[in-house]
C-alpha positions in Angstrom: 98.5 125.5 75.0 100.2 121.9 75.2 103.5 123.7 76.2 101.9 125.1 79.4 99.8 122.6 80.2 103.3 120.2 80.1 104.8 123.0 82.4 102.1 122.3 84.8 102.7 118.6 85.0 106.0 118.7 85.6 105.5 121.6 88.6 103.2 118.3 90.0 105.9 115.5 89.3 109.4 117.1 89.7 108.8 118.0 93.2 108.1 114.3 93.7 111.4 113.2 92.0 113.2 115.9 93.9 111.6 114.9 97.3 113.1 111.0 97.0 115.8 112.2 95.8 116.9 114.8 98.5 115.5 112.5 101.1 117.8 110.1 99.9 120.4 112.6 100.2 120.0 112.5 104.1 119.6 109.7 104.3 122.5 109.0 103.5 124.3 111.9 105.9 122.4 110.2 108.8 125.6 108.3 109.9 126.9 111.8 110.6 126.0 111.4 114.7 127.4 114.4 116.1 125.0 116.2 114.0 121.7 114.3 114.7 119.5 115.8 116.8 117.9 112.5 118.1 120.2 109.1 118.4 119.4 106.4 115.9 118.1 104.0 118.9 115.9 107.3 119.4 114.7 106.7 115.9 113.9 103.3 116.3 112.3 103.2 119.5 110.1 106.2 120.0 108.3 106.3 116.5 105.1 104.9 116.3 104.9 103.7 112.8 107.1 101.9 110.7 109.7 103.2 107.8 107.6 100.7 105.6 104.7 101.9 106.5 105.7 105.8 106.5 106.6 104.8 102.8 103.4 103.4 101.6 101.7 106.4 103.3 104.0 108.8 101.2 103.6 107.7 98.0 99.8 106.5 98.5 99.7 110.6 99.4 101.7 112.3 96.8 99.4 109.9 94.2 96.1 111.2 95.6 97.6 114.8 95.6 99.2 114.5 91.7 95.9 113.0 90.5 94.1 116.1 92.2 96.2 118.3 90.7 96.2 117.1 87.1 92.5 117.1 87.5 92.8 120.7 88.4 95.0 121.5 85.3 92.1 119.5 83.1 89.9 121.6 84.5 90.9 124.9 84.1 93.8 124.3 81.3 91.2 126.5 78.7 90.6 129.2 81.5 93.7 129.8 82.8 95.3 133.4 82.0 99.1 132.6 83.4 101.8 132.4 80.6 103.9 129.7 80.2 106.9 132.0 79.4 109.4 132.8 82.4 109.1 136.2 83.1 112.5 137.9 82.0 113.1 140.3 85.5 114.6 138.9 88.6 112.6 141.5 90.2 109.4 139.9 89.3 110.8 136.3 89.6 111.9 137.3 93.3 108.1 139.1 93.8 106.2 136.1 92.9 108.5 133.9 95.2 108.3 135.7 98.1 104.6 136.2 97.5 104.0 132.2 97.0 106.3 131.8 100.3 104.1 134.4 102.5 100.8 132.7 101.2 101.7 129.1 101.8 103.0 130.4 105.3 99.8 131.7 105.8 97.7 129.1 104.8 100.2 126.1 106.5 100.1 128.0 109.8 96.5 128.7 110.7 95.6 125.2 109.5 98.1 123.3 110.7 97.5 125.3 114.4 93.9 124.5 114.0 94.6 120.6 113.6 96.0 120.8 116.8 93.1 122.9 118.5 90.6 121.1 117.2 90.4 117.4 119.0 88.7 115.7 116.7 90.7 116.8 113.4 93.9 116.3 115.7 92.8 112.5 116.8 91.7 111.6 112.8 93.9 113.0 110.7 97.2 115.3 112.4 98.3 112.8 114.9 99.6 110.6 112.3 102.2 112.9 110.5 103.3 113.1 115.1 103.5 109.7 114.8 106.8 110.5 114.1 108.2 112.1 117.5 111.9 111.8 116.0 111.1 113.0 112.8 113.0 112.4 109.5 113.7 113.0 105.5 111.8 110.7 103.5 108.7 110.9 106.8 108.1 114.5 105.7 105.0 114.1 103.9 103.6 111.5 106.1 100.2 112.6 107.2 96.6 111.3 106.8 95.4 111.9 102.8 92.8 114.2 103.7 95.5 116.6 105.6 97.7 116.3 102.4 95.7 117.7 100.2 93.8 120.6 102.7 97.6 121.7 103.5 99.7 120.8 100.6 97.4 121.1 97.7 95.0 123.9 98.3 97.9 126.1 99.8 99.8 125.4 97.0 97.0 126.5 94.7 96.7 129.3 96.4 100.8 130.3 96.2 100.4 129.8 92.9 97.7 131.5 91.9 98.1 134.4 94.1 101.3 135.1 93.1 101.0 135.3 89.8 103.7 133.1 88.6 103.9 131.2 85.4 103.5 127.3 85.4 107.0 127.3 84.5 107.8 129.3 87.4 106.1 126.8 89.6 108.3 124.1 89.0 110.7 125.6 90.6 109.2 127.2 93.5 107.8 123.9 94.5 111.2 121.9 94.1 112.2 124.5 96.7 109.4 124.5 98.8 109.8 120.7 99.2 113.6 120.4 99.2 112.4 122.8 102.5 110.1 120.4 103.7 112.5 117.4 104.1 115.2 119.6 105.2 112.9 120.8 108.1 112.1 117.1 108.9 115.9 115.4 108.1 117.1 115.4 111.9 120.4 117.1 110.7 121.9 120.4 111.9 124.6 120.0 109.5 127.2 123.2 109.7 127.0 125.2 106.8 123.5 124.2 105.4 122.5 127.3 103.3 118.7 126.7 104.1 119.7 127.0 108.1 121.6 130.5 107.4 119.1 132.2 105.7 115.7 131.0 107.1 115.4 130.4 111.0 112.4 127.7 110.2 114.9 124.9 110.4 115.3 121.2 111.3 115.7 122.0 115.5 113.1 124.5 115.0 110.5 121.9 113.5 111.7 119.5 116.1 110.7 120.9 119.0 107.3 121.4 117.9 107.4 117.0 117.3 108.5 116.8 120.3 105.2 116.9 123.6 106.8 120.1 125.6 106.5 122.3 121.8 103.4 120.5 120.5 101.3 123.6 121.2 104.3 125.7 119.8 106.3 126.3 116.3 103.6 125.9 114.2 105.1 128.1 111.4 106.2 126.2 108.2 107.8 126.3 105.8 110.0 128.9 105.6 109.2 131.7 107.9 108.5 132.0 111.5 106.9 135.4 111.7 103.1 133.9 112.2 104.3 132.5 115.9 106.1 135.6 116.6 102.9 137.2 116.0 100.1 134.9 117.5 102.4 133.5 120.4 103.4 130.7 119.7 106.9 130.6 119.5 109.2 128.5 121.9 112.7 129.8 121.7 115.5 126.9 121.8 119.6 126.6 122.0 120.9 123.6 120.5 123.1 121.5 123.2 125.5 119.1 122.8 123.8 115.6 124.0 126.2 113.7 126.7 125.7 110.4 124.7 126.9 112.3 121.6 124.5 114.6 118.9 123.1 117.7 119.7 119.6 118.6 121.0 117.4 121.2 120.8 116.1 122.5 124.2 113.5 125.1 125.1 115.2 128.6 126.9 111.6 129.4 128.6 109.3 128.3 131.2 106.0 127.3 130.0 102.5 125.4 131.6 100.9 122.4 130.5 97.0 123.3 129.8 
């Protein structure tokens, strides 16, 4: 029982580690201009918030959500049914994946649509993760508390227990799902990325939904975009080469402001 209970702690806290760390990792690349999609005077200038204060707002969030979580593992540690073995088939390790990935798509597409339908919730909590209309790595998790752990937490409950995988198993799946995460926010459309050949759900996609023409639009995160194919809510884009130097990602259809 203490071996899977320290498998569950460590599917809470590596994903943390891994999320400084890859952040770090781009933030490092961001000197690579040609490949930005927003300039760094873009950066600076149109974000409403502070890199201090986006920070502080990180780390105060990914406290509350691992102290939720361990409370979670307390709670249900002498209920819980998942082994703490890795299951030995690929098949089954690639099932419970793409299970956990379809669930947390789910879950992170209808919520985060409703936080932009729904005024209120958009004004109190959403708007400050758009604080950030040039987003980036380490700003990935920046969002009100309260949105954290409605969108992160629960649907990450959920893709785990729903897919059946092992708390050993998790550690994993969530290093990837939040490697995803930052990469989606980093700014980059670096050639060869392996995340950018094999999921559409990239960095220029996510960036035009920051951005006020796609705010009602590319809701889907983080991996798939199948949910706005199929509720109508996806704004098509080419990626242009910006005059001043960096690329862009520009919308290829007409649409009407509400």
């Amino acid at each position: 029982m203490g071996f899977a209970v320290s498998d569950e702690l460590l599917g809470t806290v590596v994903p943390i580690v891994v999320y400084w760390i890859y952040s770090g990792i781009y933030m490092c690349l961001g000197s690579f201009d040609k490949y930005r999609l927003h300039s760094k005077t873009d950066e600076e200038e149109k974000n409403l918030v502070s890199k201090r204060t986006v920070v502080e707002g990180v780390l105060f969030q990914q406290f509350l959500q691992a102290a939720a979580a361990i409370l979670l593992f307390t709670i249900t540690g002498g209920q819980t049914e998942a082994s703490p073995q890795q299951p030995s088939s690929f098949v089954i390790l690639a099932r419970q994946f793409l299970t956990a990935m379809l669930v947390m798509d789910t879950w992170q597409y209808f919520l985060h649509r409703y936080f932009h339908e729904n005024k209120f919730l958009y004004r109190h909590l959403h708007s400050r993760h758009h604080r950030l209309v040039v987003p980036y790595a380490f700003g990935a998790l920046y969002n009100h508390p309260l949105e954290g752990l409605l969108l992160d937490t629960v649907g990450g409950a959920l893709s785990f227990m729903l897919s059946g995988m092992s708390p050993r198993t998790s550690i994993f799946f969530f290093s990837f799902a939040t490697i995803k995460t930052v990469d989606d926010h980093c700014g980059l459309m670096l050639p060869g990325n392996p995340l950018h050949i094999f999921f559409r759900n990239n960095s220029a996609y996510h960036d035009v939904h920051h951005q006020l023409y796609g705010s009602k639009y590319n809701f889907s995160q983080p991996f798939f975009i199948m949910w706005d194919r199929i509720m109508g809510t996806y704004m098509p884009y080419s990626l242009e080469k910006r005059a001043e130097g960096g690329l862009e990602a520009r919308p290829t259809k007409e649409f009407k402001e509400d």
